[in-house]
N, C-alpha and C positions, 0 to 999 in steps of 0.2 A: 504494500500500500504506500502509495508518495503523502511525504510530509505536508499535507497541503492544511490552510484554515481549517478545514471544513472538518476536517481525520482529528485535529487536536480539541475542536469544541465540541467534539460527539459526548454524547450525556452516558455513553454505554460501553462497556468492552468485555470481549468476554473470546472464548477458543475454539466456538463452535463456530462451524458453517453453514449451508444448506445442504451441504452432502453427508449423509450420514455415517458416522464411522469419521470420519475426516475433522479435526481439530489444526487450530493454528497456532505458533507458537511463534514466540518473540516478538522482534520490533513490533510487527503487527497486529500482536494481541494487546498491547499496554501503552508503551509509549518509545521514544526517542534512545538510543543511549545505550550502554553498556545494564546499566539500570535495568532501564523500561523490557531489553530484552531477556532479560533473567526474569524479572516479574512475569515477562510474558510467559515466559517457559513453568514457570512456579505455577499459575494460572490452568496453563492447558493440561498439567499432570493433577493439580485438583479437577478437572473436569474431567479427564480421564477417570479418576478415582468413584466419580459421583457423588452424591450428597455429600457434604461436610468434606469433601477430599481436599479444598484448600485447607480447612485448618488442620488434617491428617498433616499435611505437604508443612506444615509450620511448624506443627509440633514437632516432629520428627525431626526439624533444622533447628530448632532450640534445643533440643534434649543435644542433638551430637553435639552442638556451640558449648553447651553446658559440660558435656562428659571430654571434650579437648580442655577447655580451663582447668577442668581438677585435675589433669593429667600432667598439664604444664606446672601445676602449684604443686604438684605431689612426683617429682617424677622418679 
């Protein structure tokens, strides 16, 4: 998708398409950036997942952030 007005003021984003089974992922699901394409990809495996699969997709990236820190303070 080109960076245009119109792509950055959309009220909505999300990984699904109209073709079933088929999901997007990165820049095009979120926003601009190094960022926006990681978010995008975070995004499309919560949909992938279904119900509640982004915040599965969160927790999951907390708990390991959590379990490297004690690993680094305790090694």
């Amino acid at each position: 998708m080109p960076a245009t007005p119109e792509r950055i003021r959309r009220r909505w984003f999300g990984a699904r398409t109209s073709i079933e089974g088929l999901l997007m992922t990165g820049t095009d699901v979120y926003s601009l950036g190094i960022e926006g394409a990681l978010m995008g990809d975070v995004f499309a495996a919560g949909t992938a997942l279904g119900p509640l699969g982004f915040f599965r997709v969160m927790t999951a990236a907390h708990r390991h952030a959590a379990a490297n820190n004690r690993r680094r303070e305790n090694p």
